[in-house]
N, C-alpha and C positions, 0 to 999 in steps of 0.2 A: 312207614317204619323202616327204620337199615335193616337190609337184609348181612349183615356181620353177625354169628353167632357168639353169643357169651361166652368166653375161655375157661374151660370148665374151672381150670388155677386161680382162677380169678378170685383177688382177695376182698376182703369184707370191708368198707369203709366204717373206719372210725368218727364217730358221729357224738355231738358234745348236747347236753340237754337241750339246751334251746334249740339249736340247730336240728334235733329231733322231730320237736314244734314247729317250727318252721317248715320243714320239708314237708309234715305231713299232711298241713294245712293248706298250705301254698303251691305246693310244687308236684309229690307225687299223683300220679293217676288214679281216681277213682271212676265208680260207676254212676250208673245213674241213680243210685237211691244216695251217692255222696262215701260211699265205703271205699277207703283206701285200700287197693288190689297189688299199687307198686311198691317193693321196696327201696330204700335208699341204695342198692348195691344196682339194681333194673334202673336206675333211676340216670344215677351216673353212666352208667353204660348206653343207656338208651341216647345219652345226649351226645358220649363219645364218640360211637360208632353210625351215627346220625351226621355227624361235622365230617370227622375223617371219610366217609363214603363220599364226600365231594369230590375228593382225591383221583377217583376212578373219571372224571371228565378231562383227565390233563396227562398227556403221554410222557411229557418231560419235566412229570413228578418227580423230588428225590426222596420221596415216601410210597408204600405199599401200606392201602389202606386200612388191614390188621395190623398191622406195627404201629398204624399211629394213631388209629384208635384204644390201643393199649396206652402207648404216652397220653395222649388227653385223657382217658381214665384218671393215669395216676396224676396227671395234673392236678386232677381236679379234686383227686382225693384224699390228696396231701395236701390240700388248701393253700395249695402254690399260686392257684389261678382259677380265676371263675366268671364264667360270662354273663354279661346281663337277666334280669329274671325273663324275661319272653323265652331265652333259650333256653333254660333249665324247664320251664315249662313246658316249650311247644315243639322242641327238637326232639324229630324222629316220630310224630303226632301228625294227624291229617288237615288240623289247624296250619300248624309251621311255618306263625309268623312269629318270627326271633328277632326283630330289633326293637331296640328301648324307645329312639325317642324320633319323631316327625314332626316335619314344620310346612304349615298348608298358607298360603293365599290366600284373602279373606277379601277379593272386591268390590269396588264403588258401585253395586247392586245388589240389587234385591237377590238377583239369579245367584251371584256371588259368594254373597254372604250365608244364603241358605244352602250354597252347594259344600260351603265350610263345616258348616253342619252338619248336614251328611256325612262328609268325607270323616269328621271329627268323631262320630260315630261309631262308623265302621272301623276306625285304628282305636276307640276303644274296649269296644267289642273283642279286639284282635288280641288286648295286652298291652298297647303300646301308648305315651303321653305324645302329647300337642303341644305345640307353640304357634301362637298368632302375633301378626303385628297389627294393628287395628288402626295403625296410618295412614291407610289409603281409604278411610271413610270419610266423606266430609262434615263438615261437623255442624252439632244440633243447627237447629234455626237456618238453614243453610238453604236455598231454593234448589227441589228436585225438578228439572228441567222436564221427564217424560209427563209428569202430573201439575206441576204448576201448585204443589204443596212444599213444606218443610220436612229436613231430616232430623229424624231423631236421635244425631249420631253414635259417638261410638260406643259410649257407655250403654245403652239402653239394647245394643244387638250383644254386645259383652253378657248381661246378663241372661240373653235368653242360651248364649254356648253353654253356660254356668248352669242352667236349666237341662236342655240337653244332657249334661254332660251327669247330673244328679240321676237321673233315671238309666246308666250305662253301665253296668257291673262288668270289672274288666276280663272279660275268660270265665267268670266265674271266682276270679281270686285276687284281681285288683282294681279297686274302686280309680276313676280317669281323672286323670290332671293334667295341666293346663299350663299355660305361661300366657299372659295377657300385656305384648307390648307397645306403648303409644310414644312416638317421636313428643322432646321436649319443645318443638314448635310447632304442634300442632294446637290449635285454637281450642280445644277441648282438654286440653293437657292439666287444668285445675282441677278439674270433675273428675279428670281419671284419677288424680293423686289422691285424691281424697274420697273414692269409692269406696275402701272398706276400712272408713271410720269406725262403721257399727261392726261389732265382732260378729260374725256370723253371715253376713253378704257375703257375695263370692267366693264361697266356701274351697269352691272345689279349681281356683284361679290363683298363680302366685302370679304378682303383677310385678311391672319393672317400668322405669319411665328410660329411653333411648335418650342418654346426652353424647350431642354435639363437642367437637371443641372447640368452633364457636363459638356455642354457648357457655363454656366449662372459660373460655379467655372473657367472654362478659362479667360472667361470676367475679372472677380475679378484679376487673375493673369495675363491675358495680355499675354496666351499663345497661340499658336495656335491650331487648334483644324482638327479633321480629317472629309474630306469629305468622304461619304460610297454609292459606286452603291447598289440601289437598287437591281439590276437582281443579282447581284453575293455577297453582304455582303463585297465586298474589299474595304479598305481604298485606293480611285485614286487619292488624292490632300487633302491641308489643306488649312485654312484659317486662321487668325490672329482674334483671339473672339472677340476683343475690339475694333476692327475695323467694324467686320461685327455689332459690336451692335451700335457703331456711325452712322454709315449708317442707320439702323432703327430708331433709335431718331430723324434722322435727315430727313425720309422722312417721320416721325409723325408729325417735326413741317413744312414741308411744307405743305401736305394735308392730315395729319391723316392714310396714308394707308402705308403699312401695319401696323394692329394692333397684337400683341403674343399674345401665349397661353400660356401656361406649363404644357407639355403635361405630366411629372414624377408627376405630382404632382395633376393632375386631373388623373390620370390611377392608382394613388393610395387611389385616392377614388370610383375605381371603386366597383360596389356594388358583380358584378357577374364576378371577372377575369376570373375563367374556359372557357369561353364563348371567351375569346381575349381581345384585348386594344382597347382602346378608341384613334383613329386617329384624330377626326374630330366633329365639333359640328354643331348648326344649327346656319342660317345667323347673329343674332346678339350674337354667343359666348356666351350665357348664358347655351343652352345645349347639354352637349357633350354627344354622343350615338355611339354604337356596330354599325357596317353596319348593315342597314336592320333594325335600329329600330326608333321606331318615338317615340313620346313624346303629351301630348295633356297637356294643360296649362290650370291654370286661378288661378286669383288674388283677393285679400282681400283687400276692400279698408279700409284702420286703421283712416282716416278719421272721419268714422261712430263707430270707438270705443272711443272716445273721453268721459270722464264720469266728468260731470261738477260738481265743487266740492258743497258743499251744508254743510248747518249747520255749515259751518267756517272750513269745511277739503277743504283741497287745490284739486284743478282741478286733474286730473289721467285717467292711461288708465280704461277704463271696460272690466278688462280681463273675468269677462263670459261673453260678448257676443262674444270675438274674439272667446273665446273657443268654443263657438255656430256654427260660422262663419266657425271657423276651419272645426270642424267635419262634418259640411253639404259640405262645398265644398270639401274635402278627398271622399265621397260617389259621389258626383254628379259629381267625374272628373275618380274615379272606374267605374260607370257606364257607364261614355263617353266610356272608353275603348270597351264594349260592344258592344254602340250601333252605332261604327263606323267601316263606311265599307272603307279599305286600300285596295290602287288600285294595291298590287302588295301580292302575296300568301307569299312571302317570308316576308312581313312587318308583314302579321297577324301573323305566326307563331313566330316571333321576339316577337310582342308585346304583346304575349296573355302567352310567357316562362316567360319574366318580369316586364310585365304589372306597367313602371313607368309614375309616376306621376310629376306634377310639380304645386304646391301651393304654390304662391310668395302674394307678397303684392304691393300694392300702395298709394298714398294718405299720405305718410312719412310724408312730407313737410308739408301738411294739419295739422295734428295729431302734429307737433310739433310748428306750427302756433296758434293752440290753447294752448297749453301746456304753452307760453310763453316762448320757449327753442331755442335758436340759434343753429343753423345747424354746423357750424362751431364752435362748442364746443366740450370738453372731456363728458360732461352730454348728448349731444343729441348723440354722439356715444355709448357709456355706454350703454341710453337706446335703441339704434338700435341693438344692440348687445342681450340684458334683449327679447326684444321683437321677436327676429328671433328665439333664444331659446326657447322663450313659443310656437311660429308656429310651430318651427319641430317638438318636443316633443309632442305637442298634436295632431300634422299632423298623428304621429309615434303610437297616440295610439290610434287613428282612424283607422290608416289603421291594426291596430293588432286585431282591432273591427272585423274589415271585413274579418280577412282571419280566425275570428273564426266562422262566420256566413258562411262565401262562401268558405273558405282555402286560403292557401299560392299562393304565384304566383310560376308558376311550377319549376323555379331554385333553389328557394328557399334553399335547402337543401345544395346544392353546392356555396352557394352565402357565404360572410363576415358573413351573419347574421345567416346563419345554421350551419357554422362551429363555431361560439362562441355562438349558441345556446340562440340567441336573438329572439324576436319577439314568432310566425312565424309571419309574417308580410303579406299583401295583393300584398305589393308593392314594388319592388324595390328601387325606390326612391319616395320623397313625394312630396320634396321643391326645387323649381328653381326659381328665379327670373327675369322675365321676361321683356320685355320693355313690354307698357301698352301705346301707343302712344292712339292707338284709342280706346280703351278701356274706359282708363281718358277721353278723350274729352266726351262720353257717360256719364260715371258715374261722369262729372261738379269735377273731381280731380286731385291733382296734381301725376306725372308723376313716375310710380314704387319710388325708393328710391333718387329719384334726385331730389337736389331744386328745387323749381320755379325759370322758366327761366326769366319770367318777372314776378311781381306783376299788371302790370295794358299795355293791347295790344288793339291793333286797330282791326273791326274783318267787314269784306265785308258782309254787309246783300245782299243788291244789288247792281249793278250794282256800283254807283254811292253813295253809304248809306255805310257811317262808323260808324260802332257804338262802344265805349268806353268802353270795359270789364273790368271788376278785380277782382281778386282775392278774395270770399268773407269777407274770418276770416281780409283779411289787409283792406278789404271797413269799418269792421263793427267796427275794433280797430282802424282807422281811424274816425268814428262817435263818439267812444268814446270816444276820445280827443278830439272834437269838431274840427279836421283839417282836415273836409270833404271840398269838394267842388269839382263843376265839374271841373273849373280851373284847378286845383290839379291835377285832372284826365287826363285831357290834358295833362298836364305836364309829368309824370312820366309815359304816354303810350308812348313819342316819347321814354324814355331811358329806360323804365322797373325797374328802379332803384330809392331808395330813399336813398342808401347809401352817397351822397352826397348834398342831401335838408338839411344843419342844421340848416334849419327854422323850421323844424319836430322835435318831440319831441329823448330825445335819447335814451328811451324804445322800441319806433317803428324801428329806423334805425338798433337796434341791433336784434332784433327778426329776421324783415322781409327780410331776407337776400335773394338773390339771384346765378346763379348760378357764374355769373360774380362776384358779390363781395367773393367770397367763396375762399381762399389761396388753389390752389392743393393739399396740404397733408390733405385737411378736406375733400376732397373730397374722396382722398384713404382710409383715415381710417375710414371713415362710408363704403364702398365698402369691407372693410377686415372686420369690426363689422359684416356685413349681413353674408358675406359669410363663415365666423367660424360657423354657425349654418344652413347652405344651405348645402344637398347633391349636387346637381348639380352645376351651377353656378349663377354671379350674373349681370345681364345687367347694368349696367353703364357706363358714359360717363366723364372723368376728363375736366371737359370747362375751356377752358384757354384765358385771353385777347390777342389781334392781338400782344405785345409785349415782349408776354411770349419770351421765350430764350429756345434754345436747351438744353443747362445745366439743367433747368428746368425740362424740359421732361427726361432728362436721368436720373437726379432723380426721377421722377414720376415711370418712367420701372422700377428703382433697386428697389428703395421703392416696390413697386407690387411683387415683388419676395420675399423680405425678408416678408413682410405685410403678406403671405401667398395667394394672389389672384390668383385665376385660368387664369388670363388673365386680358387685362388692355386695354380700350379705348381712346384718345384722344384726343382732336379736337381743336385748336388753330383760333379763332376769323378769318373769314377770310383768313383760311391758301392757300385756294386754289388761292386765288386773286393775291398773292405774285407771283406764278409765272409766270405770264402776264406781268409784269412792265417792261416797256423798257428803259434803261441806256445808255448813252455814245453816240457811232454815231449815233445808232438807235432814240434815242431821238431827237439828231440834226440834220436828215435826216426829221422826223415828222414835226417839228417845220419849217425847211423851207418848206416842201410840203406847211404847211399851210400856209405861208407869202404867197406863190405862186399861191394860187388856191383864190384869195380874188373876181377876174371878173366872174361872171359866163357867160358860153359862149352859145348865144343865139340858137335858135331851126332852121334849114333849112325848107325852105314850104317845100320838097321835102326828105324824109330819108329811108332807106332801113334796113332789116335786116332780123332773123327768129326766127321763134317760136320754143322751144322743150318744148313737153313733159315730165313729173316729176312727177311717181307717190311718195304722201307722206302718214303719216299717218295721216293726214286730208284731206286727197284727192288727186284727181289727180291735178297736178300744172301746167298751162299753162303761162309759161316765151318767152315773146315778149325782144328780145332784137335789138336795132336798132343802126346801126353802123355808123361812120362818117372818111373818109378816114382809113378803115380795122379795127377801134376803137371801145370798145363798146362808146356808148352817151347816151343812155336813156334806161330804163327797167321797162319793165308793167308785174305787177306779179298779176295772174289771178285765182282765186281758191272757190270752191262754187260760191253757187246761189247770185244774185247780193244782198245788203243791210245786210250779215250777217259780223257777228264779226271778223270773219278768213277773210273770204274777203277783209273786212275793213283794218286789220293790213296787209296783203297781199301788195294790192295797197300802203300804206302806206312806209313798206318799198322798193318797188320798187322807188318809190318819192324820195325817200332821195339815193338808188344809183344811179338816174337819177341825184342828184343835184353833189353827190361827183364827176361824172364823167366828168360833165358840169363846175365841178369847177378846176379839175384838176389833180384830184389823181389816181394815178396810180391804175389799175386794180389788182397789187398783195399788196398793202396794204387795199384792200376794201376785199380782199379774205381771209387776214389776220384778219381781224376784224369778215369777219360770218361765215368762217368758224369751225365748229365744236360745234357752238351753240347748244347746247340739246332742245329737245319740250318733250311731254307730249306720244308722239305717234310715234317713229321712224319706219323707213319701210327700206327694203334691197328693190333696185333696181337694177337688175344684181348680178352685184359684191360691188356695195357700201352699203352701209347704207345712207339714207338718215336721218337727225338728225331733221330736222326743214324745216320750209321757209328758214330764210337767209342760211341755210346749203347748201340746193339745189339751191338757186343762188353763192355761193360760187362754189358748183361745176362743175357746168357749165364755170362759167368762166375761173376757172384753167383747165378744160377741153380743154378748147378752145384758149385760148388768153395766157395763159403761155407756152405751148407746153412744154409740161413736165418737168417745173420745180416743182416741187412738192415742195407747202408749209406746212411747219412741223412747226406749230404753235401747242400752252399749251394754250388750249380755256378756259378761265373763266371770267363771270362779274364781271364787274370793281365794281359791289356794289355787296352787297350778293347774294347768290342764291334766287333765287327768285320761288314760288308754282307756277305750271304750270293753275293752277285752281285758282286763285285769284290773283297772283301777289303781295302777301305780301311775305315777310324773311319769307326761312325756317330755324328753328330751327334745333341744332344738339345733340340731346338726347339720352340714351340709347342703341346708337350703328348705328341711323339712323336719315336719313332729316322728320322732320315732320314739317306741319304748325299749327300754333298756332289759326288760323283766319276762317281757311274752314275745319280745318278736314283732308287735304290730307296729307296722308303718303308715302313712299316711299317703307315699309318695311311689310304694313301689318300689 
């Protein structure tokens, strides 16, 4: 804990509901029965003077480390600037591991591979996400020399990290993710692509396939291109480029996964090649790192640099206070380096040779909301472009501050910047842009560099209590056209959109765009503006309507190539829904079941059956099933103490496959319908995973009453996904599901 005592002046942070929620969930200190002890004012404090105490290691400081733990205070509490969640977490805690993301080694053994494991573990445990590249496996069917058997390559040890990785609760507050990446010529490269066809496999895994450009000039010519074992460097098979790159468009526009990389063209922005390539980044692809090195984030909200015009000059940024903004978070994310303790000797020595950093931004959409500048313009990419350039630049001469006050970071010398005799410089790198899911919802802004998804959402206060959000800058230029009303608000929460109200003025509907009204290439080329002035990468998400077209998206990929983008994300309205739909007989097998089941078939005084137990991740599950000539007929599903909420839905849906069965429908279309439903908390039992309640009556009953026919059902709601914590739409931003309403993330 910083021994810095709290200033007794010290003012009360200003704190917005959600952000409420969030802190108290996530972030502040509780005990061990789970009672939050901290508040938000200890909270910020604790992290401030936790950072700034690093201060006192460096004699040719131009900080005294009460003074500047009062500035990162108010940094942070003017939601100027905010570090990744590990630090708000664990800074100034006997944990005190603060960085976001790690990237481990995964090699051609057994010892290897399980030692990735491990390692993958214990930085979940810590708070922190993982990136593998699973290249250097050799692939299935492959002869293992010490045994004189076959491999079962990569996909098959991917699932058991996925495993792993299900039983890991992160600190207690964040469920572990993952990045799973495999070179596009590696011989296993269709299997990988097509791993999580079924919704619900590698849950807890966002995957990427690494293109070549090589392979990206085959594509172009529609040549074939050479698969290469890893254990031996031999070309064993080819593949046709243009085919394997259809295939990816085409299971982008089904459900967004696999998302590429380009790997020749982030490995030639490596900062330190002497040191090796860059395989693999962290879960949402914005930062690629050496094995063994981690990363510690945070972001600038440009929001708060907004400089309102006066005396008849027009509205504009306040580049000195970004410049302000800059240089304190360059120092307070050097010093994270410091004062975080990385749970494995190999990560400190990694991160203490190139001690990089990552200062991105957020609050885009904000900043051009007030501007009066459409998102989907050449002016607001211009100035995304103007503005990622003043960040690096001044990120760059902050950090050249510090390695004249403290020295270079120890590659230095051997890195791009000591051979062309730049710098010296503190830090490897400076600028990543990062997703900011939870971060925004704290600092009441909008989302790293990505539109707003809605202008105006529905948000669960309680139970039962909807309360009407929006947007501020569109609430308060809505007042100033006098086309306020709560009405209104109503209105544009069910669709987020006022692209289509032209009862609205047509100043408002061009501004306040969102990310649905936005044409995909406005999307890419604010994504290439950022990332022309970003060392590392840049988190973004191209949102596309449920209509979008494969054509589409395979323009979105080439465009991201030529664009110069490190990598490209995409996510089509709904994609995962699409393949659930059932067509043709299936259809007309449904349609009469249901003509058929219209009697429901009354109850026997007299009925028999049995109980199995189910442990789940909400408890252990007692499932009464009671049968009717060897049939099931009714099912009481039994879980916690009587009168609570789980319970309630418990009983509930046992009710309704009491009715379907009493009505008629067969036992493998009721199995088909739960199973594989996801919840909030899965649990292995045995050999299964259990996923949910209806999961585990799903598999009981195909346990029992299909006698192994095994249903291979693509599990997803018929309406969007839905937050496990609220039951509002999650949104898909940045590279990950976040909710708009509660705060819940998916990604950390």
């Amino acid at each position: 804990m910083s021994k810095l005592k709290m200033p007794a002046n010290l003012p009360e942070p200003i704190i917005n509901e959600n952000a409420k929620i969030v802190l108290n969930r996530r972030y502040q200190r509780k005990d061990r029965e789970g009672v939050v002890y901290e508040t938000a004012k200890e909270l910020f404090w604790r992290v401030a003077s936790a950072i700034a105490g690093e201060e006192e290691k460096y004699e040719n400081s131009s900080f005294k480390s009460s003074k500047l733990a009062r500035e990162f205070y108010d940094l942070m509490t003017s939601y100027s600037f905010l570090p990744n969640s590990p630090t708000l977490m664990n800074a100034g805690t006997d944990l005190g591991q603060l960085a976001a993301c790690f990237v481990l080694p995964v090699g051609d053994s057994i010892e290897g591979i399980f030692d990735a494991v491990k390692h993958a573990a214990m930085i979940h445990k810590s708070g922190g996400g993982t990136g593998f590249s699973f290249s250097r496996l050799r692939a299935r069917d492959s002869v293992v020399g010490s045994t004189g058997g076959v491999a079962s390559g990569p996909l098959s040890f991917l699932k058991i990290f996925n495993c792993a990785t299900e039983q890991i609760k992160q600190g207690g507050t964040r469920r572990g993710a993952n990045m799973g990446i495999l070179r596009v010529d590696h011989p296993d490269v269709m299997e990988f692509i097509k791993a999580k066809e079924r919704d619900g496999e590698l849950n807890n895994f966002n995957l990427s396939i690494g293109l070549t450009e090589k392979f990206m000039q085959a594509v172009e010519k529609k040549e074939d291109y050479d698969l290469i074992a890893p254990n031996t460097g031999e070309a064993v098979g080819t593949l046709n480029a243009r085919e394997v790159f259809n295939i990816l468009v085409n299971k982008a526009w089904e459900s967004g996964d696999p998302g590429i990389v380009f790997l020749d063209r982030i490995n030639r922005d490596n900062p330190t090649p002497a040191q090796g390539e860059m395989e693999s980044t962290n879960p949402c692809g914005e930062q690629p790192l050496l094995p063994y090195e981690a990363c510690n984030l945070g972001s600038i909200n440009l929001g708060k640099c907004y400089a309102k015009g006066q005396n008849g000059h027009d509205s504009e940024i306040n580049w000195d206070e970004l410049r302000r903004i800059v240089h304190l978070g360059v120092r307070f994310l050097d010093n994270v380096i410091d004062a975080s303790i990385y749970p494995l000797p190999e990560i400190t020595e990694t991160v203490e040779r190139n001690r990089k950093i990552g200062l991105g931004v957020m609050g885009w959409a904000d900043l051009l909301y007030q501007l009066k500048i459409p998102y989907n313009t050449q002016t607001a990419v211009d100035l995304g472009e103007r503005v990622m350039k003043f960040v690096r630049d001044e990120a760059r001469s902050a950090s050249k501050q510090l390695a004249a006050e403290r020295g270079a970071f120890v590659a230095y010398e051997e890195s791009i910047f000591g051979e062309a005799h730049l710098g010296p410089y503190r830090n490897a790198t400076t600028t990543t842009i990062a997703p900011t899911g939870t971060l925004s919802i704290i600092a009441g802004c909008s989302s790293g560099v990505e539109p707003l998804f809605a202008l105006s959402f529905v948000r669960n206060v309680m139970d039962n209590d909807r309360l009407v959000e929006s947007n501020p800058f569109f609430e308060a230029a809505l007042k100033e056209s006098d086309a306020h009303s709560a009405k209104l608000m109503e209105e544009i929460a069910k669709v987020g959109s006022i692209s289509k109200m032209d009862h609205l003025p047509e100043e408002l509907r061009t501004v306040f765009v969102t990310a649905m009204d936005i044409e995909p290439l406005w999307h890419l080329k604010m994504q290439a503006a950022f990332q022309k002035f970003t060392d590392n990468a840049v988190s973004k998400t191209v949102n596309l309507p449920s209509e979008a077209t494969k054509e589409e998206i395979w323009d979105i990929y080439w465009k991201a190539y030529e664009y110069g983008c490190k990598g490209v994300t995409v996510y089509r309205d709904g994609s995962k829904i699409s393949q659930v739909l059932c067509t043709g007989d299936d259809d007309k097998k449904k349609k009469e079941a249901a003509g058929a089941s219209s009697v429901v078939q009354s109850r026997p005084d007299v009925i028999y059956g049995f109980t199995q137990k189910i442990a789940t991740g909400l408890g252990m599950l007692f499932l009464t099933v009671n049968e009717v000539n060897g049939k099931p007929f009714e099912v009481f599903a039994t879980i916690g103490k009587s009168g609570g909420s789980i319970t309630a839905k418990a009983e509930a849906i046992g009710r309704l496959v009491s009715l379907a069965l009493r009505s008629g429908v067969e036992v493998r279309e009721i199995v088909e319908q739960l199973k594989g439903i996801g919840g909030e908390n899965p649990k292995f039992m045995k050999k299964h995973l259990v996923k949910s309640i209806p999961d585990a009556i799903a598999f009981v009953f195909e346990s029992r009453y299909l006698q192994g026919d095994h249903v291979d059902v693509q599990t997803a709601s018929l309406n969007k996904e839905l937050c496990p914590d609220c039951g509002e739409p999650l949104v898909f931003e940045e590279g990950c599901h976040i909710c708009k309403s509660c705060a819940f993330t998916k990604c950390g």
